[in-house]
Biopython code that builds the backbone (N, CA, C, O; Angstrom):
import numpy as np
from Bio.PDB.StructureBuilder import StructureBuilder

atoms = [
    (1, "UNK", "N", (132.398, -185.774, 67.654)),
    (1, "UNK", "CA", (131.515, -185.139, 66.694)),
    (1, "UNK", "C", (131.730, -183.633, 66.781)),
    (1, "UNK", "O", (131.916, -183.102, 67.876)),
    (2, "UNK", "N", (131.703, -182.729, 65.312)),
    (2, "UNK", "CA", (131.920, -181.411, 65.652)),
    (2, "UNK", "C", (131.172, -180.968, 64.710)),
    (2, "UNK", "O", (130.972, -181.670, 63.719)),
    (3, "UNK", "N", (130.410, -179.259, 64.882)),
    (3, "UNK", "CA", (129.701, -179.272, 64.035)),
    (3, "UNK", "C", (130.204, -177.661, 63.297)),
    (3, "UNK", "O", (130.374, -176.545, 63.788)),
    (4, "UNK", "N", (130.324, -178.212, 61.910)),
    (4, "UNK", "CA", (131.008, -177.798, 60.461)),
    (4, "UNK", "C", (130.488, -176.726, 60.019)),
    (4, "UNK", "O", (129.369, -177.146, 59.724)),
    (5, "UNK", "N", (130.488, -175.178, 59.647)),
    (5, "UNK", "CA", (129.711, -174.360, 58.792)),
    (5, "UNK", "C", (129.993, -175.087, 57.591)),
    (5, "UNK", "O", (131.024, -175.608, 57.165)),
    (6, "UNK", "N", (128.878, -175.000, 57.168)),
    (6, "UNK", "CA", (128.920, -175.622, 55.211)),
    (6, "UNK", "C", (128.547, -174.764, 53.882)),
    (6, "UNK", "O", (128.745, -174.834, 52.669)),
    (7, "UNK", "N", (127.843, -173.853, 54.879)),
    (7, "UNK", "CA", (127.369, -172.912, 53.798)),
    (7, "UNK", "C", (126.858, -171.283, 55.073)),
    (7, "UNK", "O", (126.743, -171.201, 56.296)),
    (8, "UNK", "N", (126.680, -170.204, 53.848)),
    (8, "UNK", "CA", (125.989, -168.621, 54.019)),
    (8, "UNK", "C", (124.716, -168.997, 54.036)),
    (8, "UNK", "O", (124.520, -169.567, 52.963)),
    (9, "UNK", "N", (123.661, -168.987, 54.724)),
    (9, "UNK", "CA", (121.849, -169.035, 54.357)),
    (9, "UNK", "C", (121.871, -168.544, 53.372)),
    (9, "UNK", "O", (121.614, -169.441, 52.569)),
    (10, "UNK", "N", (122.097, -167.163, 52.580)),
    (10, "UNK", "CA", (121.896, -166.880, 51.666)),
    (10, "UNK", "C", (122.479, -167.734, 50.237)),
    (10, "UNK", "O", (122.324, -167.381, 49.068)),
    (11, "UNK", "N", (122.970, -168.578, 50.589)),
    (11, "UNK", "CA", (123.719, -169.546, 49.454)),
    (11, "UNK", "C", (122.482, -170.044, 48.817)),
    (11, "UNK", "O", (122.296, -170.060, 47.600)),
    (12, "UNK", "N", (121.415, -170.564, 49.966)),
    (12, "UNK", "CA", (120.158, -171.559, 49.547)),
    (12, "UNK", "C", (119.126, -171.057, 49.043)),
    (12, "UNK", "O", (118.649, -170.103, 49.657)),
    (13, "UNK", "N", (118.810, -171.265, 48.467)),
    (13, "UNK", "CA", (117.048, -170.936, 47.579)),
    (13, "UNK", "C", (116.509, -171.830, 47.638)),
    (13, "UNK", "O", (116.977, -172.914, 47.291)),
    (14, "UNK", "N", (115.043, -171.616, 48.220)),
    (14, "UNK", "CA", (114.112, -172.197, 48.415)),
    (14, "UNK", "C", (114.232, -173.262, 47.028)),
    (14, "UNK", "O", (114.540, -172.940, 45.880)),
    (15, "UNK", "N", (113.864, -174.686, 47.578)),
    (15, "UNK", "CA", (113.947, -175.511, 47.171)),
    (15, "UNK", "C", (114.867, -176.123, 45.530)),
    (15, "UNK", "O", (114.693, -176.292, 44.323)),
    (16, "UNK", "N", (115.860, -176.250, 46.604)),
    (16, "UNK", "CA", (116.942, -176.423, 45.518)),
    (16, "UNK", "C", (118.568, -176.761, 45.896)),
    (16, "UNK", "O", (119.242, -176.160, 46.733)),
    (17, "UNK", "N", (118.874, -177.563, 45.290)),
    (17, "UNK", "CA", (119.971, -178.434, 46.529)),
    (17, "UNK", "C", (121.395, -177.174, 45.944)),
    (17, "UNK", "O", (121.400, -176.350, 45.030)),
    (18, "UNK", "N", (122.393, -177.534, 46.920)),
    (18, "UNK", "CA", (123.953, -177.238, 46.844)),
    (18, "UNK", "C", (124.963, -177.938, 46.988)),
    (18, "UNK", "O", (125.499, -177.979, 48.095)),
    (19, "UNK", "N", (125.343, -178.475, 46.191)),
    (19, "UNK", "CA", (126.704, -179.263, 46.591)),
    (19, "UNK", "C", (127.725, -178.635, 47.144)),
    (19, "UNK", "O", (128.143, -177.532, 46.791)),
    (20, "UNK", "N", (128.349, -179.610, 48.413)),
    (20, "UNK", "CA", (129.319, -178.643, 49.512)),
    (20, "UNK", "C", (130.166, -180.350, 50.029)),
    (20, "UNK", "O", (129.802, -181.480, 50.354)),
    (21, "UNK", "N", (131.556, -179.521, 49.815)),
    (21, "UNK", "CA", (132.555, -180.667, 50.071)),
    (21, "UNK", "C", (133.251, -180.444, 51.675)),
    (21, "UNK", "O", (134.095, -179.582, 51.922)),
    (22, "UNK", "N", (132.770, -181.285, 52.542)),
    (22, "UNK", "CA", (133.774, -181.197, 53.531)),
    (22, "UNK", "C", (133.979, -182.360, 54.075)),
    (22, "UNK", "O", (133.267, -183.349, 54.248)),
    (23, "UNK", "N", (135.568, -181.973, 54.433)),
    (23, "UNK", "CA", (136.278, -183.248, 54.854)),
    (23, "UNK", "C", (136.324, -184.012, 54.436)),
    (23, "UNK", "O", (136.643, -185.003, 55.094)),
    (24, "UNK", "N", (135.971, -184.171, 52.665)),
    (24, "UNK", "CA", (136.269, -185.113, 51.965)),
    (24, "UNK", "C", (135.283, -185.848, 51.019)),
    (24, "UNK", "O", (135.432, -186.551, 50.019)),
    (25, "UNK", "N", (133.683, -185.188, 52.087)),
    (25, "UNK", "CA", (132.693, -185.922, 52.191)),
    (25, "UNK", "C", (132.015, -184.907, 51.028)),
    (25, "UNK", "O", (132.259, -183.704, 50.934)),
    (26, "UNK", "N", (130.884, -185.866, 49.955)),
    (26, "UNK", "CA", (130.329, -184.768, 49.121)),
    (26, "UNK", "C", (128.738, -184.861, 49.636)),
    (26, "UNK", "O", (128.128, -185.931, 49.606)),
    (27, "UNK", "N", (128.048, -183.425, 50.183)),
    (27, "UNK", "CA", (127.083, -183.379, 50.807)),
    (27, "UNK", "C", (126.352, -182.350, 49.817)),
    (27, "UNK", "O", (126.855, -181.400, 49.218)),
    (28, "UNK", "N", (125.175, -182.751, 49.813)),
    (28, "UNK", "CA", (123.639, -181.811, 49.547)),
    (28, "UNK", "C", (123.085, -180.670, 50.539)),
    (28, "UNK", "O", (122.802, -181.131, 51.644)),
    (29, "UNK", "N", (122.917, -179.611, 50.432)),
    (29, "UNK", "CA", (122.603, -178.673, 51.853)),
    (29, "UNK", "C", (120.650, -178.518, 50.463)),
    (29, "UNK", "O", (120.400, -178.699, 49.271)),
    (30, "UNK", "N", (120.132, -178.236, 51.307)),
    (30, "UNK", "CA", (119.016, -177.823, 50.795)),
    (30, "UNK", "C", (118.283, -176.764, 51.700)),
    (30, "UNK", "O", (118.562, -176.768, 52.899)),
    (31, "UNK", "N", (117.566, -176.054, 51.324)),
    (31, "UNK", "CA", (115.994, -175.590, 51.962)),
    (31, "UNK", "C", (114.874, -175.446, 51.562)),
    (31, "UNK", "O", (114.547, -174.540, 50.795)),
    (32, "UNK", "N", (113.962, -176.476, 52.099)),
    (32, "UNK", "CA", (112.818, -176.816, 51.613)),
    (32, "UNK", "C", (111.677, -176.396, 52.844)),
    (32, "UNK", "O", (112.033, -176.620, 54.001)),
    (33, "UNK", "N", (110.522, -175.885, 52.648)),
    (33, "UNK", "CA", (109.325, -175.464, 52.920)),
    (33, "UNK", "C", (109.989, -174.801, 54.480)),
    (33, "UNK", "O", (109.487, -174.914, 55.598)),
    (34, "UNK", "N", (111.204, -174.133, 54.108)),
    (34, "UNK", "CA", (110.956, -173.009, 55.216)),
    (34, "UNK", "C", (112.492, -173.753, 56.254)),
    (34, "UNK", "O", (113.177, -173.048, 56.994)),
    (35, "UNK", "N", (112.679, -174.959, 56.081)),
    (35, "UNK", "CA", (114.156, -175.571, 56.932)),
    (35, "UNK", "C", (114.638, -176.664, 55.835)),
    (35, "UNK", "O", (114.231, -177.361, 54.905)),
    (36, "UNK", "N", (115.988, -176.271, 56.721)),
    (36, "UNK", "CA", (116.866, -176.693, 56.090)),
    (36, "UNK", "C", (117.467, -178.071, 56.159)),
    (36, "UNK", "O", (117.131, -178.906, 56.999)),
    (37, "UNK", "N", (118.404, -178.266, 55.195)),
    (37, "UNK", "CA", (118.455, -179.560, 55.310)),
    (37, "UNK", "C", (119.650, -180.583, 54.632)),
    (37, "UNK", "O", (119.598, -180.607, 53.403)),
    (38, "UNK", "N", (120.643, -181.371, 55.204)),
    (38, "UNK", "CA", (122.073, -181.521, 54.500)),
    (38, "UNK", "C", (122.257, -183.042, 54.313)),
    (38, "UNK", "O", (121.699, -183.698, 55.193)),
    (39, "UNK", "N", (122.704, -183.532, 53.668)),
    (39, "UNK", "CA", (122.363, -185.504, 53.062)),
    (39, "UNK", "C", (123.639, -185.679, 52.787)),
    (39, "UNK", "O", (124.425, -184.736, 52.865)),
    (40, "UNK", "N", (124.003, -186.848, 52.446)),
    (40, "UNK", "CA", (125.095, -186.825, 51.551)),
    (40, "UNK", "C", (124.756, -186.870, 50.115)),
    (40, "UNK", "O", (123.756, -187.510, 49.788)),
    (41, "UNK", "N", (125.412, -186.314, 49.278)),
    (41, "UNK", "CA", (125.247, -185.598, 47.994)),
    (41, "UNK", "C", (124.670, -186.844, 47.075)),
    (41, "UNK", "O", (123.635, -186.519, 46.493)),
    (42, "UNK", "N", (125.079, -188.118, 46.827)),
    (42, "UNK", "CA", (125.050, -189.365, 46.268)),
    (42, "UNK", "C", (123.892, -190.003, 46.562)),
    (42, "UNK", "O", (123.487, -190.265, 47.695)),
    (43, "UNK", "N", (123.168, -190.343, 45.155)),
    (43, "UNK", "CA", (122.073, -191.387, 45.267)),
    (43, "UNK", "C", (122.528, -192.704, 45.444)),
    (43, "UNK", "O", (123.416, -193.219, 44.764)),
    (44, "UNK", "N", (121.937, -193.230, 46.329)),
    (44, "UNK", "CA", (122.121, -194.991, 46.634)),
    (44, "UNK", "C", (122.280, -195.706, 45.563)),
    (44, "UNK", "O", (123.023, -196.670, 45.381)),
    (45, "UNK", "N", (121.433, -195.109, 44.746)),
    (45, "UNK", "CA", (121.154, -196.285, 43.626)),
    (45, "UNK", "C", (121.719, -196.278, 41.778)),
    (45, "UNK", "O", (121.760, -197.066, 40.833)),
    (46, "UNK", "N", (122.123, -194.658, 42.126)),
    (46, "UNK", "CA", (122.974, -194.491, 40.757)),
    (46, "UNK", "C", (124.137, -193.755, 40.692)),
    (46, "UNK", "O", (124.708, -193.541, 39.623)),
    (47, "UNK", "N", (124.688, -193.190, 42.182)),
    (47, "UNK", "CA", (125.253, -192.167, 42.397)),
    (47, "UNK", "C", (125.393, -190.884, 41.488)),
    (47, "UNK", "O", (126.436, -190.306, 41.184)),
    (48, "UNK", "N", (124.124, -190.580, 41.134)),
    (48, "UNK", "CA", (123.719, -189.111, 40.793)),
    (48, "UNK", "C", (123.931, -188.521, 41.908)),
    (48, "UNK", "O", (123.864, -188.960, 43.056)),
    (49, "UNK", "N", (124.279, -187.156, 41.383)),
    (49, "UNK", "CA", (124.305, -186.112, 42.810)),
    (49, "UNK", "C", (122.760, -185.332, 42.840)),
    (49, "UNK", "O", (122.185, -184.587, 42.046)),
    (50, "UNK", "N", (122.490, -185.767, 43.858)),
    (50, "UNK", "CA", (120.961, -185.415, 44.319)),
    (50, "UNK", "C", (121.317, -184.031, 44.959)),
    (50, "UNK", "O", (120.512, -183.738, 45.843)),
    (51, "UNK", "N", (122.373, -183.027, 44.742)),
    (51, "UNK", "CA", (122.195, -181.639, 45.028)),
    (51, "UNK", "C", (121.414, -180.791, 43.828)),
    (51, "UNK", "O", (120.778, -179.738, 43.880)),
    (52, "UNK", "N", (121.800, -181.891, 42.475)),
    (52, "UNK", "CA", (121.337, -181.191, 41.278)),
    (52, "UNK", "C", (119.689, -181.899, 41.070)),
    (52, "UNK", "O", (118.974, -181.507, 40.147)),
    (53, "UNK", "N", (119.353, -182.675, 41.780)),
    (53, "UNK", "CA", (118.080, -183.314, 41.591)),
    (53, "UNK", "C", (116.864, -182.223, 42.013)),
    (53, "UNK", "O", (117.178, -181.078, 42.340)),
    (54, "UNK", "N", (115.308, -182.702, 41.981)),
    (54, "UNK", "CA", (114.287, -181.830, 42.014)),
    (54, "UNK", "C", (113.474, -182.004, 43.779)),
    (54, "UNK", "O", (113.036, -182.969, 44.406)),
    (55, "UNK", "N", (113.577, -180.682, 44.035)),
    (55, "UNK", "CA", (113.256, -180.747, 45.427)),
    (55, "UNK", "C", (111.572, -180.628, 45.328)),
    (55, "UNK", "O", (111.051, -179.804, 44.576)),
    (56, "UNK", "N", (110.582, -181.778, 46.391)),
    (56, "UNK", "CA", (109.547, -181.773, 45.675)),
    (56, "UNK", "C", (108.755, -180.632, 47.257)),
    (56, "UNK", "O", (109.440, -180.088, 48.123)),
    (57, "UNK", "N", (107.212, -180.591, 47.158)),
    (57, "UNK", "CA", (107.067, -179.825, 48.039)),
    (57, "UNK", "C", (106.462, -180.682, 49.528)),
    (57, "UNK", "O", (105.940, -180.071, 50.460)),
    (58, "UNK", "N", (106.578, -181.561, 49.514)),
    (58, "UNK", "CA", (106.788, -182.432, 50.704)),
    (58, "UNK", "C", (108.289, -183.138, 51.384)),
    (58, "UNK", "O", (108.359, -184.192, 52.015)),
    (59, "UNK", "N", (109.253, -182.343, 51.087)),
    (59, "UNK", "CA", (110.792, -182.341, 51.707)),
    (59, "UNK", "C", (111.085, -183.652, 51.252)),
    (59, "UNK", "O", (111.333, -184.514, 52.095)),
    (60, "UNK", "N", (111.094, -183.985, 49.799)),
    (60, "UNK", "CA", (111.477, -184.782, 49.317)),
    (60, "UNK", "C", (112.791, -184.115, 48.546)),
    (60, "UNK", "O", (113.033, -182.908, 48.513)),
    (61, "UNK", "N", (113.645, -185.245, 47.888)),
    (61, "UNK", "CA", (114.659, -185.130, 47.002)),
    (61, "UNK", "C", (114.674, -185.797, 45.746)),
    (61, "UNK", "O", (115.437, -186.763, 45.718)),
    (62, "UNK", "N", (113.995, -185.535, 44.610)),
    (62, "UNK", "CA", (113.947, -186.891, 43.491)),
    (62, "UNK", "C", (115.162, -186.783, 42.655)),
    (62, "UNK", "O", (115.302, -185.706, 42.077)),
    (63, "UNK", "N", (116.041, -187.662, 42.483)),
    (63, "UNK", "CA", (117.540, -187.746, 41.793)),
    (63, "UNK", "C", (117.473, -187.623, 40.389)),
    (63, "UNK", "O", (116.790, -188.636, 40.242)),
    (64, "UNK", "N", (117.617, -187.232, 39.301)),
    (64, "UNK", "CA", (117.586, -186.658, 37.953)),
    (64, "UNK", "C", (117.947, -187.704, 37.065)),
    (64, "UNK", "O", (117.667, -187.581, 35.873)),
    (65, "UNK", "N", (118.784, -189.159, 37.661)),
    (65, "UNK", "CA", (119.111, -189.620, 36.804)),
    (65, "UNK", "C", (117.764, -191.392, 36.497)),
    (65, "UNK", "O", (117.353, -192.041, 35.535)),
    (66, "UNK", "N", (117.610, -191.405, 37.976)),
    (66, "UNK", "CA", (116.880, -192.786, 37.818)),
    (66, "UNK", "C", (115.537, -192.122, 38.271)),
    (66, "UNK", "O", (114.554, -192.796, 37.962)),
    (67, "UNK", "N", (115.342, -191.280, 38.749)),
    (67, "UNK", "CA", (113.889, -190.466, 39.630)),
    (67, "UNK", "C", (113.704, -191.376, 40.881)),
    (67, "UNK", "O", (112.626, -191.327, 41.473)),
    (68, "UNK", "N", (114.673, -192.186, 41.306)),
    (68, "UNK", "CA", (114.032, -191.999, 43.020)),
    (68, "UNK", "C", (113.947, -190.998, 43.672)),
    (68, "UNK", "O", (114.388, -189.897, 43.341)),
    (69, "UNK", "N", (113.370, -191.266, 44.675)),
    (69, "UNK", "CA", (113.019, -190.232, 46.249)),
    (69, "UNK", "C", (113.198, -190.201, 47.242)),
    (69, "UNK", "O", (113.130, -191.271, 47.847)),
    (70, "UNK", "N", (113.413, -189.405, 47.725)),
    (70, "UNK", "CA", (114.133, -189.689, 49.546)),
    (70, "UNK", "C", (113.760, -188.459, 50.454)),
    (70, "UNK", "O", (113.725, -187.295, 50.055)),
    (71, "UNK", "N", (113.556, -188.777, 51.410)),
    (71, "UNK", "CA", (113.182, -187.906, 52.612)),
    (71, "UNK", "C", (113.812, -187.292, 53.046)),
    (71, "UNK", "O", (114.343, -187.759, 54.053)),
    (72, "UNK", "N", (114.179, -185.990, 52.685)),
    (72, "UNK", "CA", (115.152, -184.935, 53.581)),
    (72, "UNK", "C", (115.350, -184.967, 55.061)),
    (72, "UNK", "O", (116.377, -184.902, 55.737)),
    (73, "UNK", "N", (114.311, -185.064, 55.324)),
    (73, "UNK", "CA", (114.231, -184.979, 57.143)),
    (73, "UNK", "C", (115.209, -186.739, 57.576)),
    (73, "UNK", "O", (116.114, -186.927, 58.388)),
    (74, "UNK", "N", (114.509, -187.734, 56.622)),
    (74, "UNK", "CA", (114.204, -189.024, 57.393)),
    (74, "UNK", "C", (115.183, -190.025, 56.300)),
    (74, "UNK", "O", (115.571, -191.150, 56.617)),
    (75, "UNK", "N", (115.394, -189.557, 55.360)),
    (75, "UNK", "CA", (116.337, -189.994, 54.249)),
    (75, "UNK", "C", (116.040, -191.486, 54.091)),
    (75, "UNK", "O", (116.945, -192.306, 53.930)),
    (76, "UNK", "N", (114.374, -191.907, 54.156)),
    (76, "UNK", "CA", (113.951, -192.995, 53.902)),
    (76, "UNK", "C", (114.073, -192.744, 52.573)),
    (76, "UNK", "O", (114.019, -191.590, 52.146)),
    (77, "UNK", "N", (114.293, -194.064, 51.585)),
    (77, "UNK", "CA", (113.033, -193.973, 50.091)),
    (77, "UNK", "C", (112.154, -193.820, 50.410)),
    (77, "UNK", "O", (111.617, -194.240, 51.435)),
    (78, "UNK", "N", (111.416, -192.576, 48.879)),
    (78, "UNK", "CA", (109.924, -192.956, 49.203)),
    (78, "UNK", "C", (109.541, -193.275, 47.860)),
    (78, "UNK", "O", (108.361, -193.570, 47.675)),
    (79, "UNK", "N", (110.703, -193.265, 46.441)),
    (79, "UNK", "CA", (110.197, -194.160, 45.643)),
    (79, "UNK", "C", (110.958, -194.643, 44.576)),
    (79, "UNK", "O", (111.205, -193.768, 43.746)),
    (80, "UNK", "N", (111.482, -195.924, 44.287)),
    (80, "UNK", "CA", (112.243, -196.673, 43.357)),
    (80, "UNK", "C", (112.680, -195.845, 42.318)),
    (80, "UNK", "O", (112.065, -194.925, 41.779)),
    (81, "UNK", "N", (113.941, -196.315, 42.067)),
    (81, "UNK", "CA", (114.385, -198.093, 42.229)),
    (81, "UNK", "C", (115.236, -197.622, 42.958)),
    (81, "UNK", "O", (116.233, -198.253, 42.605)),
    (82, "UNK", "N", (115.700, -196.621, 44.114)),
    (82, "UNK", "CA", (116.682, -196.699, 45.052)),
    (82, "UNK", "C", (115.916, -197.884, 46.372)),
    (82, "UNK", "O", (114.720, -197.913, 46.659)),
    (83, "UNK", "N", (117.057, -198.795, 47.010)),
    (83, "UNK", "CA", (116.043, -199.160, 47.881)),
    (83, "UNK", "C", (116.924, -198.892, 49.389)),
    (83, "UNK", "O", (116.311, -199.159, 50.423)),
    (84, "UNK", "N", (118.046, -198.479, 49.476)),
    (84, "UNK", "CA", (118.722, -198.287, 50.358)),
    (84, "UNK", "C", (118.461, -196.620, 50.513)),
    (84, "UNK", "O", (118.461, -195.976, 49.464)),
    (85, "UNK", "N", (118.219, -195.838, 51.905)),
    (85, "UNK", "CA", (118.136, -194.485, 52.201)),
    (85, "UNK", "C", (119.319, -194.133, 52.346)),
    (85, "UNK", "O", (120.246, -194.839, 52.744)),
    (86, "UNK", "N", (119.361, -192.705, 51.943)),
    (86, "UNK", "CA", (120.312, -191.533, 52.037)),
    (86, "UNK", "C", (120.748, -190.992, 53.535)),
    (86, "UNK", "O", (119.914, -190.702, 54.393)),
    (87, "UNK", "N", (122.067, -190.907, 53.711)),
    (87, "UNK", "CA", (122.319, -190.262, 55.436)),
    (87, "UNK", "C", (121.612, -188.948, 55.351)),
    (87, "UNK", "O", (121.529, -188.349, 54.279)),
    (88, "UNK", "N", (121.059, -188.452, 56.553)),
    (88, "UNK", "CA", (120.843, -187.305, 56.963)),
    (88, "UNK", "C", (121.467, -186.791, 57.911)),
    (88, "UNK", "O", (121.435, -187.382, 58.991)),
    (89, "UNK", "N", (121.946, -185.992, 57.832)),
    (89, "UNK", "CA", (122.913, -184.885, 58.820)),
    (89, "UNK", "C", (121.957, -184.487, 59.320)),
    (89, "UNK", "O", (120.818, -184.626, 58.874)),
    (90, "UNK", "N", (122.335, -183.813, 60.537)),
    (90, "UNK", "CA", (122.015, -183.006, 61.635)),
    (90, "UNK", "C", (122.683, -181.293, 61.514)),
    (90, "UNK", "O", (123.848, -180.898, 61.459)),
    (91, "UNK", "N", (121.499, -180.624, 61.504)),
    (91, "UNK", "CA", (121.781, -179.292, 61.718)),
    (91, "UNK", "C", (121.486, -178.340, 62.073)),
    (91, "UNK", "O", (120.276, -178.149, 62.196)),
    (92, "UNK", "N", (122.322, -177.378, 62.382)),
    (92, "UNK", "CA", (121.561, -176.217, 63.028)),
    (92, "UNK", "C", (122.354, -174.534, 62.493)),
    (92, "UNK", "O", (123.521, -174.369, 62.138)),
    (93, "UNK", "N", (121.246, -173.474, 62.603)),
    (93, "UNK", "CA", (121.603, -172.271, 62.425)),
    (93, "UNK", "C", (122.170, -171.763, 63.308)),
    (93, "UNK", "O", (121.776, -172.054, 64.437)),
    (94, "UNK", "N", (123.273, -170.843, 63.175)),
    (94, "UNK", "CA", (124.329, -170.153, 63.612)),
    (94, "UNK", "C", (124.458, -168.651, 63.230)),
    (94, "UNK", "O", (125.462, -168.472, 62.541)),
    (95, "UNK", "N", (123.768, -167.552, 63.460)),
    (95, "UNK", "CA", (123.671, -166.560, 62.564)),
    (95, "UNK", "C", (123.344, -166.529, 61.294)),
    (95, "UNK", "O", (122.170, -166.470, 60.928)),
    (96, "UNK", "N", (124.208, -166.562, 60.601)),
    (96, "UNK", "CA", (123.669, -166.689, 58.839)),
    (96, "UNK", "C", (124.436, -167.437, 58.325)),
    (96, "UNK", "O", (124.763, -167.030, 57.210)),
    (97, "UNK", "N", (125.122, -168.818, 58.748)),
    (97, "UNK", "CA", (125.553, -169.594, 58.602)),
    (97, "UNK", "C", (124.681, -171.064, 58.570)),
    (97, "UNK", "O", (123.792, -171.049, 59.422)),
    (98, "UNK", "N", (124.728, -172.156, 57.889)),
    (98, "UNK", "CA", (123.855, -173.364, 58.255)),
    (98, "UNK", "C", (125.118, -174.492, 58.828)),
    (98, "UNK", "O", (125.961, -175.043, 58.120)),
    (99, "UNK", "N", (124.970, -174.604, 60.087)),
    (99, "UNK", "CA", (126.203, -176.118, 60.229)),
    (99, "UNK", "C", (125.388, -177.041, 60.634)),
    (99, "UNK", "O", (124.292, -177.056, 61.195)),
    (100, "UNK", "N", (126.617, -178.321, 59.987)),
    (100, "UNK", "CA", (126.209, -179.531, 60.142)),
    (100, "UNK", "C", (126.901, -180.181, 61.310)),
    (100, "UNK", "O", (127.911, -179.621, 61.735)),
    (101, "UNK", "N", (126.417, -181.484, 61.982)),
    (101, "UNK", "CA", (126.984, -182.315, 62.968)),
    (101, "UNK", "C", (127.969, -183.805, 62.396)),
    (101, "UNK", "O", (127.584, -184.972, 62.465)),
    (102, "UNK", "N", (129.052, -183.406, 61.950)),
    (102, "UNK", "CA", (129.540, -184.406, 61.745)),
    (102, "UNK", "C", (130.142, -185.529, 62.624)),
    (102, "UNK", "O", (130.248, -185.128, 63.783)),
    (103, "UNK", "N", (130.593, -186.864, 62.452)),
    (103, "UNK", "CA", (131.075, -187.773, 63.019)),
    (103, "UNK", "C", (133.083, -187.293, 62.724)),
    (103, "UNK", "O", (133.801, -186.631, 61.976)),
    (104, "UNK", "N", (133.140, -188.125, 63.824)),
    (104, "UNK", "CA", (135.105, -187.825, 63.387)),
    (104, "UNK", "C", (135.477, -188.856, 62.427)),
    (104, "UNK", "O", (136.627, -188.906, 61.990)),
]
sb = StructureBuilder()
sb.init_structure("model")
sb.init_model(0)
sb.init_chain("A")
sb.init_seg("    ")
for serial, (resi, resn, name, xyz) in enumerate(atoms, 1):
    if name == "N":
        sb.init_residue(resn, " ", resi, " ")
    sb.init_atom(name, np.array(xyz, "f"), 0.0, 1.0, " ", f" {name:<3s}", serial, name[0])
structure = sb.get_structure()
């Protein structure tokens, strides 16, 4: 496991996703109510990219095309018709950098 810069902090605005490609992989970076937060970019259930979806103010993610929801932190659903959860990455700040913990 190694962990990836993906983005500048200043890239993110409060509540509002970024699409960021690494290693192949298409990921969501967000920051919501103060931390941050990186998924993989793809809804379960329609593969909308939930970087462009609506960040709600309980660190949710609702996807634009079907309106499910998912837990930033916990990348449970929290509401249909996705019924499978979203990965959540692991991350941490680095100066003014946000990295993630990827798998090899």
């Amino acid at each position: 496991m190694a962990w990836i810069p993906v983005c500048r902090l200043d890239e993110l605005v409060e509540d509002e996703g970024v699409r960021i490609d690494v290693d192949g992989r298409a990921l969501a970076a967000f920051m919501a109510g103060g931390e941050f937060f990186v998924t993989d970019d793809a809804c379960t259930h329609g593969q909308s990219s939930l970087s462009e979806g609506y960040v709600e103010p309980d660190c949710s993610v609702e996807c634009i095309a079907h309106m499910a929801r998912f837990s930033l932190r916990t990348g449970e659903v929290l509401a249909p018709p996705a019924t499978i959860p979203i990965r959540v990455y692991e991350v941490e700040v680095a100066g003014d950098h946000l990295l993630v913990l990827l798998d090899d």
